[in-house]
C-alpha positions in Angstrom: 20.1 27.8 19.1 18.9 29.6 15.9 15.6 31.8 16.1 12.8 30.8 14.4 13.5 33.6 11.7 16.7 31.5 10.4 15.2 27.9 10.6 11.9 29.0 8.2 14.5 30.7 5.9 16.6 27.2 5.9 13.0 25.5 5.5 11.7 27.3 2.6 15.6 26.7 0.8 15.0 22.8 1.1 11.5 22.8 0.0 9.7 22.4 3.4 6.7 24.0 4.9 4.5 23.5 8.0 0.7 24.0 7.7 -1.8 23.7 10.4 -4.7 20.8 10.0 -7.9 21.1 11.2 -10.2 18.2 12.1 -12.6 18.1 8.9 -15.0 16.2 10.7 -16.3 19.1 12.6 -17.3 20.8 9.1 -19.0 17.9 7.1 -22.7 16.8 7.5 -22.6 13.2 8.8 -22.9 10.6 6.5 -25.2 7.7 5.9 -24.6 4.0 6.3 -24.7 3.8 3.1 -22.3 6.1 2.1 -19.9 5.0 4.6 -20.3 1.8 3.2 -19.7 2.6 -0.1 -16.2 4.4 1.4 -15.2 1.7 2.8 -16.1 -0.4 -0.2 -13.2 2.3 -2.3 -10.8 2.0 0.4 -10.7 -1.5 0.4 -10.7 -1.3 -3.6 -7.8 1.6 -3.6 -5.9 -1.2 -1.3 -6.0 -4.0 -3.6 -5.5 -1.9 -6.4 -2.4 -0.7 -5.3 -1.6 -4.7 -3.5 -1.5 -5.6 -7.1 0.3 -2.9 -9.0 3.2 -3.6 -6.9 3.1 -6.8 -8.4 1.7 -9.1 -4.9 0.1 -12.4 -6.2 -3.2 -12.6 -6.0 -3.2 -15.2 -3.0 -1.7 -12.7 -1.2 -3.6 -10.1 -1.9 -6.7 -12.3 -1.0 -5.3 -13.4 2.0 -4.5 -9.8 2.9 -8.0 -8.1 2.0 -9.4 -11.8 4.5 -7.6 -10.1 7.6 -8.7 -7.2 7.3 -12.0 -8.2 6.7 -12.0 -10.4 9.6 -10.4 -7.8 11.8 -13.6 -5.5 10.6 -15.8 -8.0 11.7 -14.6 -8.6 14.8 -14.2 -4.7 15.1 -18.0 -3.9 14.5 -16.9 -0.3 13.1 -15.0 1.1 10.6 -11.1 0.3 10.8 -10.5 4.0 10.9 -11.8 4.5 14.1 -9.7 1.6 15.9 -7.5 2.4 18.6 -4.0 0.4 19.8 -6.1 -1.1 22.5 -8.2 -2.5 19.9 -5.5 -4.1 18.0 -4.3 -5.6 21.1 -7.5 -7.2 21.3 -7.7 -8.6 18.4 -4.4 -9.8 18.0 -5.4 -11.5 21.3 -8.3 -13.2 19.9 -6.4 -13.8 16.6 -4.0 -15.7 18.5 -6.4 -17.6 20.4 -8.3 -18.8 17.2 -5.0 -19.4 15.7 -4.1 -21.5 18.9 -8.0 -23.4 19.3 -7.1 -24.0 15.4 -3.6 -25.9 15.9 -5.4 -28.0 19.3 -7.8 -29.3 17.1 -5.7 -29.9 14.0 -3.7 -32.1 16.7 -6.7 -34.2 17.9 
C-alpha cells in the first residue's frame, strides 16, 4: 500500500486536491423569512433557467417547477432541509393521490 507521501504527489500530478469543509451555517446570522424566500425564489429561477438552456420544452419545465412546488407544499420547509424519510413520504402520498386520481377517473 503506498504512504500518504506518494498518493498526494500522484494527486497534485492529475490535478486533484482535498480541502476540508466546514458547516457555514454556524458562522452566518440567521436569516429572515423573507430573505429565505427570496432564496428560494433564485433557486427555483436558477433551475428553470438552466431546464431551458438545455433546450427542455416549456411543458416540461412547467410540469417540473409543479412537483416541486407541490412537494414544497406538502413539505412545509424549504426542500434543502428534507431528509430520505421525507421523500419516502411523499412519494407515498404522491402515489396515493396519483391512485385516489385514477379511482375516480374510473367511476
Amino acid at each position: 500500500m503506498p504512504d500518504q507521501s506518494s498518493v498526494e504527489v500522484r494527486a497534485r500530478r492529475l490535478g486533484l486536491a482535498l480541502a476540508v469543509v466546514r458547516d457555514l451555517r454556524e458562522f452566518r446570522d440567521p436569516v429572515s423569512a423573507e430573505e429565505l424566500e427570496q432564496f428560494e425564489t433564485d433557486v427555483l429561477a436558477g433551475f428553470v433557467l438552466a431546464r431551458a438552456s438545455a433546450g427542455l420544452a416549456d411543458g416540461t419545465i412547467r410540469r417540473d417547477v409543479g412537483h416541486l412546488e407541490q412537494v414544497r407544499t406538502r413539505f412545509g420547509r424549504p426542500l434543502w432541509d428534507m431528509e430520505p424519510a421525507d421523500a419516502d413520504v411523499s412519494t407515498t402520498w404522491t402515489s396515493s393521490a396519483s391512485c385516489s386520481a385514477a379511482r375516480s377517473a374510473t367511476s
